[in-house]
N, C-alpha and C positions, 0 to 999 in steps of 0.2 A: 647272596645278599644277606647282609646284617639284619636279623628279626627283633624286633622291640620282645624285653626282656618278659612282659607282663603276660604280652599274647602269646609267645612262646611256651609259657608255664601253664596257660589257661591249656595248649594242645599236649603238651606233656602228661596230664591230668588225666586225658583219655587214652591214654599209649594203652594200648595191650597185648604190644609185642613177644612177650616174656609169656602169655599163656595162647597166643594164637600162632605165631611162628617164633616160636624158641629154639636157643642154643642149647641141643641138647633136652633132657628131660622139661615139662610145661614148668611153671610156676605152683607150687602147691597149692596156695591160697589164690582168693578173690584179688586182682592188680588193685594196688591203692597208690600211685605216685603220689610222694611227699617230701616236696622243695621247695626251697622260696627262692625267687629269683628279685633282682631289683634294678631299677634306671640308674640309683643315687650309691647304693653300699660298698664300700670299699673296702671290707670283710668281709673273706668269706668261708664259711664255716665246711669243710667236705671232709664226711665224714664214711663210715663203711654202707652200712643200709641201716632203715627204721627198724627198731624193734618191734618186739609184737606191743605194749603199750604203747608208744608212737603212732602204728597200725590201728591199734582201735581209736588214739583221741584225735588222727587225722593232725597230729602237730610232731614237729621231729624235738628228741631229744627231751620228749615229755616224761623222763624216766629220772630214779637217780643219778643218772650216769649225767643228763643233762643238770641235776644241781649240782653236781661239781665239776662240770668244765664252767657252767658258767660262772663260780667261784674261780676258779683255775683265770678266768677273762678276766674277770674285775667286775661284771657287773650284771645285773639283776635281769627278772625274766620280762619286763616290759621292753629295755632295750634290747634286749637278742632276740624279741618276735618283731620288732620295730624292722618290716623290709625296708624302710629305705635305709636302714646303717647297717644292718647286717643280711648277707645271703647265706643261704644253707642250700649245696649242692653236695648229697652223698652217692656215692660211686652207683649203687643200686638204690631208684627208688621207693621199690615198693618191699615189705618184706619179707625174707627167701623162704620163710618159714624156717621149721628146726630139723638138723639130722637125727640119724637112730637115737644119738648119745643125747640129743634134749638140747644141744649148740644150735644156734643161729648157723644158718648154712651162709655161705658165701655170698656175696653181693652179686648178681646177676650182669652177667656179661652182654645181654643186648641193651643196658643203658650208657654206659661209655661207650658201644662202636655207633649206638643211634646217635646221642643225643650230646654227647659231653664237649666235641670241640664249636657244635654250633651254641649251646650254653656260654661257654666262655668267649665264644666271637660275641653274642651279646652282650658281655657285662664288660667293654673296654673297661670302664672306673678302677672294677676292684683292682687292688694295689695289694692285697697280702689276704693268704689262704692259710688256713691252720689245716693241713694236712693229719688226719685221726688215723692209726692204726696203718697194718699194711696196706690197704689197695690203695688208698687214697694216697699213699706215702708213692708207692711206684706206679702211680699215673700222673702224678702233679711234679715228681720231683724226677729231672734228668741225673741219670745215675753216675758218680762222680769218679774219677779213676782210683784204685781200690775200696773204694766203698763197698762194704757189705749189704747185701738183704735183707735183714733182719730188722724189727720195729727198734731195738734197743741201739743199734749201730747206726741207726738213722738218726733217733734223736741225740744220742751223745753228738753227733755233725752236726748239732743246731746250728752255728754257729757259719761254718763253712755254706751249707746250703742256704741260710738267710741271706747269707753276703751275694748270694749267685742270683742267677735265674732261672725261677723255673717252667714249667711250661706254660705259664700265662699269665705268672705273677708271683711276685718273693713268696717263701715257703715256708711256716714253718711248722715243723714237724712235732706230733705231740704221740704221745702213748694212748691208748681210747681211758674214757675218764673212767670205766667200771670199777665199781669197788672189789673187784677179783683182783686190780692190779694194785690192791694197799701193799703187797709183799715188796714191788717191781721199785714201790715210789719211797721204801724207806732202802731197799739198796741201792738206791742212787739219790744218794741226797741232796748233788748237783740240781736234778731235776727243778725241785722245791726253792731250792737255794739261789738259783745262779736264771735259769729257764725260764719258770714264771713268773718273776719280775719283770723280764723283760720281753713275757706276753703281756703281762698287765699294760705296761708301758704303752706299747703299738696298740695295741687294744682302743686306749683311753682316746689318743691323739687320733683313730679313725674311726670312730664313733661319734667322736666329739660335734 
């Protein structure tokens, strides 16, 4: 049975799957699930997992990395905390805490096999996902014949996997906004050039 979007996020909220029966090693830190689900948004933001700033303000994308993707969209922070135009579903939602090296460990694997196809059964609406980084990139997006795995080989396909379908709604795929990748966004100047216009674009027309 299809679960309204709202009460489903309210029992997401309590999940503490990740530290009471885990895949693999518990969860280090305290679970904080942080997503917005919506009746109405027809974007939807899925990204890797919260940061630790995220984790502490209990809002995703509350970091720099969220002021420029949402410069990357087109628009300001009152519409992309607006749930009804925009959702935010990241692959892991609470966050995995850091490895040895001081990195954000990987998005936890018991919130896709819990929760992620019942998430997207409720949100028929959304119409287009901005797939952030790898996991979110090969879980949203069916993989094309010779396509590579890689985040860079993914988004140079912007084009081919926008046109397609992907597992629950058009795709497109973006690099994560951290400022670690200034190096990635000036060798490809496509990206800038040709890409974000026409995130802006979609963007504008499903928000609107």
């Amino acid at each position: 049975m299809v679960q309204d979007p709202l009460a489903l996020q309210e029992t997401i909220r309590t999940c503490r799957i990740c530290a009471e029966a885990p895949i693999g090693p518990p969860l280090p830190v305290p679970p904080n699930p942080i997503l917005t689900l919506s009746r109405t948004a027809r974007l939807c933001v899925a990204g890797q997992a919260p940061g630790n700033l995220a984790d502490k303000a209990g809002k995703p994308f509350s970091d720099p990395s969220g002021v420029r993707l949402r410069d990357w969209m087109g628009i300001g922070p009152e519409m992309f905390y607006d749930p009804t135009r925009v959702c935010v579903v990241p692959m892991g939602f609470c966050f995995p805490g850091y490895n040895a090296h001081g990195h954000d460990l990987p998005p936890r694997r018991e919130c896709r096999a819990t929760w992620h196809e019942t998430v997207f059964d409720a949100m028929p609406q959304v119409e287009l996902v901005l797939a952030i980084g790898l996991y979110a990139q090969g879980w949203h997006i069916p993989r094309l014949p010779g396509m590579k795995a890689s985040v860079t080989q993914t988004v140079e396909d912007w084009r081919a996997i926008l046109a397609g379908e992907g597992r629950h709604a058009r795709v497109l795929p973006l690099p994560h906004p951290s400022w670690r990748n200034n190096a990635w966004i000036k060798r490809h100047p496509w990206f800038s050039q040709e890409l974000l216009p026409e995130l802006k674009r979609r963007v504008a027309r499903l928000v609107a």
